[in-house]
N, C-alpha and C positions, 0 to 999 in steps of 0.2 A: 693941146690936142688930146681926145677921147683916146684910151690905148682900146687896141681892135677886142672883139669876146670880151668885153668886161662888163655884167647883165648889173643889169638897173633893180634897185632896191626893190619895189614892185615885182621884179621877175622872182627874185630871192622872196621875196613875200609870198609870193604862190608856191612857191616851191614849197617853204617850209607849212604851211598851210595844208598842202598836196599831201605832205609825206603824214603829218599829224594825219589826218583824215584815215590815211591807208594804214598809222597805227593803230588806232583807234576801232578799226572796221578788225583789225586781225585780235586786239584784245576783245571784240566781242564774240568772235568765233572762236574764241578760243574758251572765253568764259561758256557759248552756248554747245560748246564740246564737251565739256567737261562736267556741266548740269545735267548734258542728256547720258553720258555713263552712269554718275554718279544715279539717276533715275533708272537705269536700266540697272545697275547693280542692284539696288532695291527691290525692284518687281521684282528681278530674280530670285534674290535670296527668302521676298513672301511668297513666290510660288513654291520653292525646296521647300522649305518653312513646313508649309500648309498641307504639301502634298506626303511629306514622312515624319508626318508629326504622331507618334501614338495615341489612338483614341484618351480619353479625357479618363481618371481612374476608376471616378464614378459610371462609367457607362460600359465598363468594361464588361460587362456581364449582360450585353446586351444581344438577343439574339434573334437573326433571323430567316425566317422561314419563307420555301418556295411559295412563289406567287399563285393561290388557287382561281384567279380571274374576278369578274366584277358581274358576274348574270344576277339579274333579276328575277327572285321567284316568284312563282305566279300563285295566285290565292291556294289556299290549305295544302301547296307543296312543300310535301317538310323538309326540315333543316339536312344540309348534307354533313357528312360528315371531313371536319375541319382539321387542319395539323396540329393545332397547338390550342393551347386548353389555358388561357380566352383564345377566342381566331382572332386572325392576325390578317384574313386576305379571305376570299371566294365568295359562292355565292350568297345572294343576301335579299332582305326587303325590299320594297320600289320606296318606303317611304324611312327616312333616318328619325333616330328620337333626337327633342331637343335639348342644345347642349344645356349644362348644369350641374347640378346637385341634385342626386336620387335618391332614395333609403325602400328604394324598390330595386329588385337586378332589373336591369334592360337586357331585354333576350339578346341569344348570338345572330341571330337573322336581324332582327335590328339595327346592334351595334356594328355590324361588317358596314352596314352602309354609311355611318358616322365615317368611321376609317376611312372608307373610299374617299371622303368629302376632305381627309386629313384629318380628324377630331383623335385627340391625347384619351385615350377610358382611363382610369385609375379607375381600378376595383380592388376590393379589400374583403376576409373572410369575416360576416358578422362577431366572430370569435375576438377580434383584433382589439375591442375595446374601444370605450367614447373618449378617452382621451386622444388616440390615433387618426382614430376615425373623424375627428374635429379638427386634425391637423392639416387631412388630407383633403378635406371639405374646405377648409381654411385656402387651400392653395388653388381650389377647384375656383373659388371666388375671387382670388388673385390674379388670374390668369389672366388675358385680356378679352380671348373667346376659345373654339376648337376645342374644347375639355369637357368631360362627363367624370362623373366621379360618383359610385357605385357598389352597392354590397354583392357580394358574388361566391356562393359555397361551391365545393367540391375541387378549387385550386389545388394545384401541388405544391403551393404558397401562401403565405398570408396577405401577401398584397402583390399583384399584376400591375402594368403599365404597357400600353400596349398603341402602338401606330400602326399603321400599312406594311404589314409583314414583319413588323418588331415586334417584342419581347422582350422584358425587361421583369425580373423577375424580386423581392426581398420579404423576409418576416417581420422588420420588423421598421416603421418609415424613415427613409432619407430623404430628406426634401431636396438635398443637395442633387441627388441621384435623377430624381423625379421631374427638378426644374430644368437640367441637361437635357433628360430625355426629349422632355415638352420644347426648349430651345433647339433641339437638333431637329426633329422631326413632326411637331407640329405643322398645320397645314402642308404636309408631304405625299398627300395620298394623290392616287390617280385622276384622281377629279380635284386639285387644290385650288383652291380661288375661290368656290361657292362657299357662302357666310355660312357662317355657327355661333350666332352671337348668345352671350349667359342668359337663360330666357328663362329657367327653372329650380328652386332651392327648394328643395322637399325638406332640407334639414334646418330650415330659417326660425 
């Protein structure tokens, strides 16, 4: 005779079955707990990271000035007067010069409009020398686009770098300093997105 509650091998078979399943279900919620801190600790520590990390050594000397606006001048209205010597922001041209290599200065009404578009100017004091002046030509043609690169007297330096309200100022070339600059704030102007492709090498 059967003894009474004694479960049939089948029942034990679901059971054990049952119980695996519900291990299995709590090892993956435990694995998908632990992936999604481990994730979340991560973004975290790249947001800290990112957000008080001291600027880079080379760019430390980089500076900027209030915003003078983006007006368009109208035919033979001259140039206003700008904060920072190259300008860095305000009124300008309706039409930008194209990007490149110059061995002309391109005016400050002009170039304000390159900026606005985001375009990198590197200008240099004719004084600077063809060995410099080669280097910095050299990187104008490096560049991918957004870059002018330009003779320019009267600096209170021998070589400017200059985006949308930046300034970047040295005597004597870092390219190091220069390809920062151009990485941080290339195409960063007020109107970013419109093309600047290398279309000009006066010094070819």
């Amino acid at each position: 005779m059967a003894r009474t509650g004694a479960r049939r091998p089948s029942e034990r078979a679901a059971e054990e079955a049952a119980a695996r399943r519900v291990a299995a279900e709590r090892r993956l919620r435990n694995r998908r707990i632990i992936t999604g801190l481990v994730i979340a600790a991560v973004l975290i520590g790249a947001i800290v990271f990112f957000a008080t990390r001291p600027p880079p050594p080379a760019l430390a000397n980089v500076q900027t000035f209030p915003d003078l606006g983006q007006a368009h001048l109208v035919a033979n209205e001259p140039a206003p007067e700008y904060n920072s010597n190259p300008p860095t922001s305000g009124p300008h041209s309706p039409t930008p010069a194209p990007c490149g290599i110059y061995r002309s200065p391109v005016s400050d009404i002009v170039q304000g409009h390159d900026l606005e578009h985001g375009v990198v100017i590197v200008q240099y004091d004719p004084a600077i020398g063809d060995e410099q002046r080669d280097q910095l030509e050299e990187f104008g043609r490096d560049a991918p686009s957004h870059v002018i690169v330009a003779p320019r007297e009267g600096m209170d330096s021998m070589i400017a770098v200059t985006a949308w309200t930046k300034l970047m100022t040295m005597d004597t070339v870092d390219l190091a300093a220069i390809e920062g600059f151009y990485g941080q704030f290339a195409q960063a102007g007020p109107e970013a997105g419109v093309q600047c492709p290398f279309s000009v090498d006066e010094g070819a």
